[in-house]
C-alpha positions, 0 to 999 in steps of 0.5 A: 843895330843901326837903324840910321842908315839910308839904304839896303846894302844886301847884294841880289842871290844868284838867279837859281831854276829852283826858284819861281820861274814866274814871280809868285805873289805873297800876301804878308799880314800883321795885327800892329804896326809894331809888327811891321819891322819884322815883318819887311824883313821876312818881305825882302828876303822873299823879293830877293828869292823872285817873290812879289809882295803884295799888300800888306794887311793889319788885322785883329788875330782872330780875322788875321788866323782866319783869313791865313787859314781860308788862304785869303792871306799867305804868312804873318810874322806875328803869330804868339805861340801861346797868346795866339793858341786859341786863334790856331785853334779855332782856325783849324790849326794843322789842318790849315796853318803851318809853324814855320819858325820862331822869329822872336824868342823870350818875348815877355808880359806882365803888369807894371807899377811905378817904381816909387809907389811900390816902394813907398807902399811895399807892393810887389804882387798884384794880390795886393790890389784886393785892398782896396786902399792899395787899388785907390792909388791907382784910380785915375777916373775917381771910381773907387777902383785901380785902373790897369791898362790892358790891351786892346779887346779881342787880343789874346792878352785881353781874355788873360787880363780878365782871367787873372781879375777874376781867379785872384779876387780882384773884380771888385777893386780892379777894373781892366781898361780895354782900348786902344792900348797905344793911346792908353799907354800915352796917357800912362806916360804922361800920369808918370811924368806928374809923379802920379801911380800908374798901373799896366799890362805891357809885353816886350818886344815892345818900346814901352819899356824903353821910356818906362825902364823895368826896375828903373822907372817901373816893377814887374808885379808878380802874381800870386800863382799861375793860372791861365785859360785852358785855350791860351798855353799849350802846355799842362804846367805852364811856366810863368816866371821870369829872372825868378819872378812869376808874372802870370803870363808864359814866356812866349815865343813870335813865330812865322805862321804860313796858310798850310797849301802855301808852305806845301807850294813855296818850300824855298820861301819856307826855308827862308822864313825858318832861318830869320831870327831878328833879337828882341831888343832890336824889335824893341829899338825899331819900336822906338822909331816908330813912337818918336814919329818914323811911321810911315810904310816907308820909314818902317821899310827902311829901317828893315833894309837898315835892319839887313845892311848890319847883318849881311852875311848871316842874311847872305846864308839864309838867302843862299840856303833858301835858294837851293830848295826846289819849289817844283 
């Protein structure tokens, strides 16, 4: 992939009646800036099919699954299908919402240590964090408990982290560090940089794991057996591992979700949304820009026209399929 790139090189789709004869306007949503990218990409393709963009709002899920359903809002490219369940759910799942497509496969989570204190005190499972000996090389605020740093409050992964304290025992030795996660992870980075333990909730794609490298700088942990809210997987005997290692949390899938009268209005631009596929290590590389200050809503812009300018023809086709499908 190269982002580096200063313009979009994708030439227009030929005019078709079975596009909008007036322009429709959409209104996209995301919850972090880090959805963004993949969120400009599904935004071109939609111009380029004779939908106008409108502006783009960043919502917590439980808002942004509401306001989708209500059809306040049109489509987010940030829906987790098992992270985000509960969201569905309670905004009134089919009835009102429609899965249009995956558009990041195999995006993972789990919890994190620094490489050198796994090894030196042979930790591998979170278990391990019961003794409170092993949760006192994580303590960073001087309490006498780990310090994990989890995700924001009112994220899906939030209500698992606290599940997970719970199920394996670990509320009297581990607290769960709930905020704003970027600022946390700062200042993950900069306890790494002076040799100190650290200890993380992470997901891919994500940049994190880019300056923290699994099984370089850092180790997944495993847990010592799955267990889940029942409102946060889809299915009964959820499957949590990971190149052999169970980490707590199901293997997930980002998906496009859409307000259920706008798919059943716009099938072109739904045939659209259920072709884009974008791999997760370029969500990951993008990311990246982003932390190192390529940030704004233009920057991110770019890096989606960039994002299309390397993969043209496959582009080129889902326009073309898109085009055929009449909205009438």
């Amino acid at each position: 992939m190269v982002l580096g790139l200063n313009s979009c090189q994708t030439s227009e789709v030929n005019n078709s009646s079975n596009l909008p004869a007036e322009k429709v306007k959409v209104t996209p949503t995301y919850v972090s800036l880090e959805e963004r990218f993949q969120t400009e990409i599904v935004n071109i393709g939609l111009e380029k099919l004779g939908y106008e963009i409108g502006k783009m709002r960043e919502l917590e899920p439980a808002l942004m699954h509401a306001d989708l359903a209500e059809g306040g809002l049109d489509y987010t490219a940030a829906h987790w299908q098992q992270l985000g369940r509960k969201f569905y759910v309670n905004s009134g799942g089919d009835e009102k919402l429609e899965k249009v497509g995956v558009i990041v496969d195999n995006a993972v989570q789990g919890y994190l240590i620094d490489r050198a204190t796994a090894q030196e005190y042979n930790i591998t499972n979170l278990e391990q964090l019961q003794d409170p000996a092993i949760a006192q090389l994580f303590d960073s605020d001087n309490n006498g408990k780990a310090n994990l740093i989890g995700c924001n409050a009112g994220w899906g992964c939030e209500t698992i982290i606290n599940h997970h304290l719970e199920t394996y025992n670990l509320k009297a030795t581990v607290e769960h560090e709930s905020g704003k996660y970027f600022a946390l992870m700062a200042d993950v980075i900069a306890r790494y940089k002076q040799g100190k333990p650290i200890l993380y909730y992470t997901w891919t794609p994500l940049w994190t794991s880019g300056v923290l490298v699994p099984n370089e700088d850092v180790i997944w942990l495993e847990v010592p057996y799955t267990s889940l809210p029942e409102e946060s997987t889809t299915r009964s005997n959820p499957d949590t591992t990971d190149n052999g290692k169970n980490l707590g949390f199901v293997t997930d899938k980002i998906m496009i979700l859409a307000n259920k009268n706008f798919a059943q209005a716009n099938p072109s631009a739904i045939a659209f949304m259920e072709q884009v596929q974008i791999p997760i290590a370029d969500v990951s590389a993008e990311n990246q820009l982003i932390r190192e200050g390529e940030d704004s809503a233009e920057d991110i812009r770019r890096h989606g026209e960039n994002w299309i300018a390397d993969h043209e023809k496959m582009f080129q086709n889902w326009l073309s399929v898109s085009a055929k499908v009449n909205d009438g």
